[in-house]
N, C-alpha and C positions, 0 to 999 in steps of 0.2 A: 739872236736865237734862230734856230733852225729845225725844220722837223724833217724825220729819214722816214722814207716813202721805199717799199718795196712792193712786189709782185710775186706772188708764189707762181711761176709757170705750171707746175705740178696742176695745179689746184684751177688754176685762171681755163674758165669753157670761151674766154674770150667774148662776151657779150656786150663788150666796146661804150658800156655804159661809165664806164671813167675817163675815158676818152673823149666821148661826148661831153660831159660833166667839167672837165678842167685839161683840152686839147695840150695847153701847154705843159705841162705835167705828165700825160700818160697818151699812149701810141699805138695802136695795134700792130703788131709784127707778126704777121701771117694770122696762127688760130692762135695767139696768146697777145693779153696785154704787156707791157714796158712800162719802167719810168726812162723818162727822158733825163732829169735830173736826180739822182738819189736823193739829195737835201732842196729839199723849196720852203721858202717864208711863211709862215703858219698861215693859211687859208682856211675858213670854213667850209667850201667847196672841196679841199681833199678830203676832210673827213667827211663830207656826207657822199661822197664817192666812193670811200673806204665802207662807210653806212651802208651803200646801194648795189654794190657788190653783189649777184645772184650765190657767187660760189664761198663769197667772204674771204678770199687772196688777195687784198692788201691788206697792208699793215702800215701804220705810221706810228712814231716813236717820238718824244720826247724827251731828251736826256737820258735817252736808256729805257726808258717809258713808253710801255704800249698809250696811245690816249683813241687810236680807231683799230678797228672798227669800233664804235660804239656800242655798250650792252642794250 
């Protein structure tokens, strides 16, 4: 199983706290965060990165299932 991990660029002010958070996973590319991999291994650390999000642009998905950012 797999979770898909996106980035709203729109939306991302870039404040590199998911990067920080889980380096291998997310990237800063110029003023906006990336995933490095669309799909990564279910981790606790990307949802609480999706969690800690200032702007709330990521999103991770399970089966077609929002399960971050968390309510």
């Amino acid at each position: 199983m797999s979770w898909k991990v996106e980035v709203d660029g729109g939306t991302c002010i870039g404040s590199g706290m998911c990067a920080a958070l889980v380096p291998e996973v997310f990237e800063l590319e110029g003023v906006t965060a990336t995933v490095i991999e669309g799909e990564v291994n279910p981790d606790e650390m990307v949802l609480d990165a999706a969690d800690s999000c200032p702007a709330m642009a990521i999103e991770v998905k399970e089966k077609g299932e929002v399960i971050g950012p968390r309510p």
